[in-house]
C-alpha positions in Angstrom: 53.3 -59.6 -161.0 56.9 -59.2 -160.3 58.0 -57.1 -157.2 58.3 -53.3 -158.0 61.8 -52.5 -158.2 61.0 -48.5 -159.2 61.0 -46.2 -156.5 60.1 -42.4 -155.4 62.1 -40.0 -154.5 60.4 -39.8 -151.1 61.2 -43.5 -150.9 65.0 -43.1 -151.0 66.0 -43.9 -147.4 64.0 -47.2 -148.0 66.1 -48.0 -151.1 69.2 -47.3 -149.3 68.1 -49.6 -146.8 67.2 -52.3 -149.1 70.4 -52.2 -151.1 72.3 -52.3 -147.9 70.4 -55.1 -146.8 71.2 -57.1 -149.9 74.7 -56.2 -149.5 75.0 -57.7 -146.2 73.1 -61.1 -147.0 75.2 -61.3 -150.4 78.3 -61.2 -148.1 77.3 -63.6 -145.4 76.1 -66.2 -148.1 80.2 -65.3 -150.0 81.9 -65.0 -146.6 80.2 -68.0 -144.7 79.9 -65.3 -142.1 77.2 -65.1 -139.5 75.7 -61.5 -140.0 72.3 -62.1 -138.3 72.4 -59.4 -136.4 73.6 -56.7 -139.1 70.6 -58.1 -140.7 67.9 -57.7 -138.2 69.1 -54.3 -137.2 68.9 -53.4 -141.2 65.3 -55.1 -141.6 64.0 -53.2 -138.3 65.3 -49.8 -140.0 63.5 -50.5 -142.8 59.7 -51.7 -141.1 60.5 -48.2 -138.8 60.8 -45.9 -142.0 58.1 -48.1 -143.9 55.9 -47.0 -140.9 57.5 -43.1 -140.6 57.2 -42.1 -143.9 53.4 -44.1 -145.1 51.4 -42.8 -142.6 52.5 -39.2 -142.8 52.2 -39.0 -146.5 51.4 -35.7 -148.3 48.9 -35.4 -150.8 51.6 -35.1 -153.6 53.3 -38.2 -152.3 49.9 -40.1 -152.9 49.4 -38.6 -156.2 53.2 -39.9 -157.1 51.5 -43.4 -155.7 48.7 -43.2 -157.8 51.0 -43.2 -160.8 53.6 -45.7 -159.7 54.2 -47.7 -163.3 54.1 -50.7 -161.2 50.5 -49.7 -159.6 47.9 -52.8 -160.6 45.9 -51.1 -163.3 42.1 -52.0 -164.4 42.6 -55.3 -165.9 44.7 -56.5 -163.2 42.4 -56.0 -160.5 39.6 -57.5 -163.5 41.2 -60.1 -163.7 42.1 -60.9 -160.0 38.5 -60.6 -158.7 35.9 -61.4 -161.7 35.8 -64.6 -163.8 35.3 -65.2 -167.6 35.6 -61.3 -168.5 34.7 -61.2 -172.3 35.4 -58.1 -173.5 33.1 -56.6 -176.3 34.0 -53.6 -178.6 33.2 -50.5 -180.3 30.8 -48.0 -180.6 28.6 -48.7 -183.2 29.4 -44.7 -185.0 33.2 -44.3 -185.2 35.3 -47.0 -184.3 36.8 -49.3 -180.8 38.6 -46.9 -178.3 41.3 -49.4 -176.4 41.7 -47.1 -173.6 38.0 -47.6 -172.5 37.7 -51.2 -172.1 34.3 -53.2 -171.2 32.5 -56.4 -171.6 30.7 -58.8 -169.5 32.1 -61.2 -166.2 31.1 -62.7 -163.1 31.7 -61.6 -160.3 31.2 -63.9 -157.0 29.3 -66.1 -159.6 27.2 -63.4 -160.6 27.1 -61.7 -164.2 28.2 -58.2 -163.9 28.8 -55.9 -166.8 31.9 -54.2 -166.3 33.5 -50.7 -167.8 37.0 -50.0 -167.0 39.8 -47.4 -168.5 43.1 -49.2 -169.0 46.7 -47.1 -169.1 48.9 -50.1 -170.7 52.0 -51.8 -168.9 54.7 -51.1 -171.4 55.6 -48.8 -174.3 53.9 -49.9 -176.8 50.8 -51.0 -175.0 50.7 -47.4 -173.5 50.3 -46.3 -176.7 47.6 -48.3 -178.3 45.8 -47.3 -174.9 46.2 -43.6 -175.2 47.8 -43.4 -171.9 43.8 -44.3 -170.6 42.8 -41.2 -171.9 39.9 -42.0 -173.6 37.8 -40.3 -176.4 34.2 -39.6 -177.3 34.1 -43.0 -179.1 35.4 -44.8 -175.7 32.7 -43.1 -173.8 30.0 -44.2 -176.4 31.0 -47.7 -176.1 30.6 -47.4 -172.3 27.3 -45.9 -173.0 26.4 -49.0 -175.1 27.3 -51.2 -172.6 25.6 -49.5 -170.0 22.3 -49.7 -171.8 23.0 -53.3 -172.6 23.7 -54.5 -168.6 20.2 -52.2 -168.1 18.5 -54.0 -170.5 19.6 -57.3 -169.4 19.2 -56.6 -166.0 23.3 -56.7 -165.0 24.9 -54.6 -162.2 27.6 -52.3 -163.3 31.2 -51.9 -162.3 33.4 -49.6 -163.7 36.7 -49.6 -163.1 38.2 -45.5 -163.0 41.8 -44.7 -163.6 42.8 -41.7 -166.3 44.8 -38.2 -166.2 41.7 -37.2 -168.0 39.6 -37.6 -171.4 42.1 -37.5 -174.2 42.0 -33.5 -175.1 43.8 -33.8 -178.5 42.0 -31.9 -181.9 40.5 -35.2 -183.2 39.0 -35.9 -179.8 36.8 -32.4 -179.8 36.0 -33.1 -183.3 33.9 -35.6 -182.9 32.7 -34.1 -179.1 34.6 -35.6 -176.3 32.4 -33.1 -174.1 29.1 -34.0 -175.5 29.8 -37.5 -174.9 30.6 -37.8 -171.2 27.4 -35.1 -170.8 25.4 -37.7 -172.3 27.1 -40.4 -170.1 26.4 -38.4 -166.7 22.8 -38.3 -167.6 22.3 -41.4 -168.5 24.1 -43.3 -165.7 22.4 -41.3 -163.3 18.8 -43.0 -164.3 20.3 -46.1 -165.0 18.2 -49.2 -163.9 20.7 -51.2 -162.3 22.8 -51.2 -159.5 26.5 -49.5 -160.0 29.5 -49.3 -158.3 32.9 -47.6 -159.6 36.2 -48.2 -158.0 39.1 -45.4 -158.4 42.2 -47.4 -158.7 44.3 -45.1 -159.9 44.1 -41.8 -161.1 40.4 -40.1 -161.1 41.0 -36.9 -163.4 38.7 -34.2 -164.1 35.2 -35.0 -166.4 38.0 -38.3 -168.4 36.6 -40.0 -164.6 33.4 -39.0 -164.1 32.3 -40.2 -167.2 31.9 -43.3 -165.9 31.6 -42.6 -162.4 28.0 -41.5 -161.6 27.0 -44.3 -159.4 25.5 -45.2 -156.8 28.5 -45.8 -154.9 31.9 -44.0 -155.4 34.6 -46.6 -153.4 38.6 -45.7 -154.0 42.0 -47.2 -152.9 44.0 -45.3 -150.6 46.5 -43.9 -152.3 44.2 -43.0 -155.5 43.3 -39.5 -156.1 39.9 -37.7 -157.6 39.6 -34.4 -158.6 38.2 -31.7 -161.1 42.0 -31.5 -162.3 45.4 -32.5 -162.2 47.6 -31.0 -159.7 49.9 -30.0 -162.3 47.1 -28.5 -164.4 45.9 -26.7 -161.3 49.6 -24.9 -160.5 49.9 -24.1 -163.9 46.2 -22.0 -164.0 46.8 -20.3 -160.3 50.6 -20.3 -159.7 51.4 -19.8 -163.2 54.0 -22.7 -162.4 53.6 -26.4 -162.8 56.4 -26.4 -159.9 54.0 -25.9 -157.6 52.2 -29.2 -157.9 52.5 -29.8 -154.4 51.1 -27.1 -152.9 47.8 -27.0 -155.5 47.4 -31.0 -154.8 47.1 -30.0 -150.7 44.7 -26.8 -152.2 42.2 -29.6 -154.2 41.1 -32.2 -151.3 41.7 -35.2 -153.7 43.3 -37.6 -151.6 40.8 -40.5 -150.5 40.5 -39.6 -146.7 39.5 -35.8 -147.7 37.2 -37.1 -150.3 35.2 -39.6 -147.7 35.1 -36.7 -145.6 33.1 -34.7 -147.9 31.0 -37.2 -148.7 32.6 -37.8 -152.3 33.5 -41.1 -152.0 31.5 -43.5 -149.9 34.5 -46.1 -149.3 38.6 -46.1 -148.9 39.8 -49.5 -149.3 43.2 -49.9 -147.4 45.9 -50.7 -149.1 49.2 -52.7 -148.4 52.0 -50.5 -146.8 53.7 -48.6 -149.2 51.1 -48.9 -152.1 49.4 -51.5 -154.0 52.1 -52.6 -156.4 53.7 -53.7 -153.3 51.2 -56.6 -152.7 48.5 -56.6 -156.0 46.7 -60.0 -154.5 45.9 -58.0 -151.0 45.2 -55.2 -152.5 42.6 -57.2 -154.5 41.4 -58.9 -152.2 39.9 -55.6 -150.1 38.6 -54.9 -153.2 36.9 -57.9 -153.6 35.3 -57.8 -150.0 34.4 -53.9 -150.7 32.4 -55.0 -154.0 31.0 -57.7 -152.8 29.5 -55.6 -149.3 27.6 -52.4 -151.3 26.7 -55.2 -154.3 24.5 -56.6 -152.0 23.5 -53.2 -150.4 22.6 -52.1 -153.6 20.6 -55.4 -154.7 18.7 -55.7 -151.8 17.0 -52.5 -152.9 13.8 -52.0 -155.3 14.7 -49.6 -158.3 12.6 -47.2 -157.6 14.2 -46.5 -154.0 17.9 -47.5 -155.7 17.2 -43.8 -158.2 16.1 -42.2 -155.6 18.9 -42.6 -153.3 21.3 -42.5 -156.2 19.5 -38.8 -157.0 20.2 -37.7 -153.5 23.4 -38.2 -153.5 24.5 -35.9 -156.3 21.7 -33.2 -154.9 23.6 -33.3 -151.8 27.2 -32.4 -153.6 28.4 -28.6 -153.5 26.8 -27.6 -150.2 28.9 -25.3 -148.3 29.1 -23.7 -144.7 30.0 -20.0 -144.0 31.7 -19.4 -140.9 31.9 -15.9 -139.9 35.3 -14.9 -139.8 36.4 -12.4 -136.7 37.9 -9.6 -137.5 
């Protein structure tokens, strides 16, 4: 994967930087001058704003993050840390959804069956893939596959990275809602051990269709929550411009969601985001698989459903603190 060369707006001084950087080594290799130290000072400015402005992100600048275009999607981290992924398609009613992708791999030479929604690299790939916004026939592929790794006796990953389930008329018509119900009931008495990994975006019920499983990891700079910040402004702000201040409101980053118990695992990513370095990033992802696979293995079924049934009992408790007047 090429180096990202598309920046945020919150990323500006670093660009500046860069390109001022580039400037100076272009003229020492024109000039035959010796601009070492021009250079060093530069490249320290730039590893003291890379440290200044990623640790003291807000949640909007992670959501930004989480939709960088040059962000490894689903596929990429498939293909980076499983083997032999065969994909298999449709849904056996209406027809192959190519934002909901799935099929069988190994995975530290063991076969996994693995579920993942896929947002497309360029125009016309984004397209074909709805944007990863899947429909009801996407979902009921999953499903399929789902009861096939139970059947066979596979451990699921799924792979969780959409805006949300595509809400267009065609979609409704043939029940997007219906189908992700069915999906959260079923994956909760699932057989097998799963694991789902956000790696991007985790939006509203378009996620959680695949994602009740035993355990919930997600990258640093992804984001989960019951909508999208915009979506959010719009309803309570009556303003989309306030994107910001409703993504602060909805606790989605990954630290807030480990602190409520949402998500059992951040994986760290490389400074500045993923796309900066996809083989490290894959990597942590590979070691975080690998450690709750064989968590989850190691226990009998009937103790593996009952754990998994206590941790969704456990969601929405709240405290009341009395407030002084």
């Amino acid at each position: 994967m090429d180096k990202p060369v598309y920046s945020l707006e919150f990323e500006k001084p670093l660009r500046d930087l860069s390109a001022q950087l580039e400037q100076l080594r272009q003229q020492a290799l024109e000039t035959n001058t010796d601009l070492s130290a021009e250079i060093k000072s530069i490249e320290l400015k730039i590893e003291a704003g890379q440290k200044e402005i990623y640790s003291n992100l807000t949640a909007w600048q992670r959501v930004q993050i989480a939709r960088h275009p040059k962000r490894p999607y689903a596929l990429d981290y498939v293909g980076m840390v499983c083997e032999g992924f065969q994909e298999l398609h449709g849904d056996r009613q209406f027809g192959d959804d190519r934002a909901l992708v799935g099929g069988t791999a190994f995975f530290n030479g063991e076969a996994v069956m693995v579920v993942a929604q896929h947002k497309g690299r360029e125009t016309k790939e984004k397209i074909i893939r709805n944007f990863g916004m899947p429909q009801p026939e996407g979902y009921r592929k999953a499903l399929r596959l789902l009861k096939m790794a139970e059947r066979f006796g596979l451990p699921v990953l799924t792979f969780i990275d959409t805006p949300g389930a595509y809400p267009g008329i065609e979609s409704e018509a043939r029940h997007v809602s219906e189908a992700i119900a069915v999906n959260l009931r079923e994956m909760a008495g699932l057989r097998v051990p799963t694991i789902s990994v956000i790696v991007g975006e985790g939006g509203s019920g378009g996620a959680l269709g695949i994602g009740v499983t035993d355990r919930v990891l997600i990258f640093e700079n992804s984001y989960y929550s019951v909508i999208s910040p915009e979506g959010c402004a719009a309803i309570l702000w009556k303003d989309k411009a306030a994107a910001p201040q409703a993504a602060e409101a909805l606790k989605l980053t990954a630290v807030e969601l480990e602190q409520l118990g949402v998500v059992d695992e951040v994986i760290p990513e490389p400074s500045g985001g993923a796309h900066h370095d996809p083989a490290q990033a894959a990597a942590a992802l590979r070691y975080a698989l690998l450690k709750h696979l064989n968590d989850l293995r190691s226990l009998p079924i009937g103790r593996l459903l009952e754990t998994r049934y206590d941790r969704y009992r456990q969601f929405g408790v709240y405290r009341e603190d009395a407030v002084k007047t």
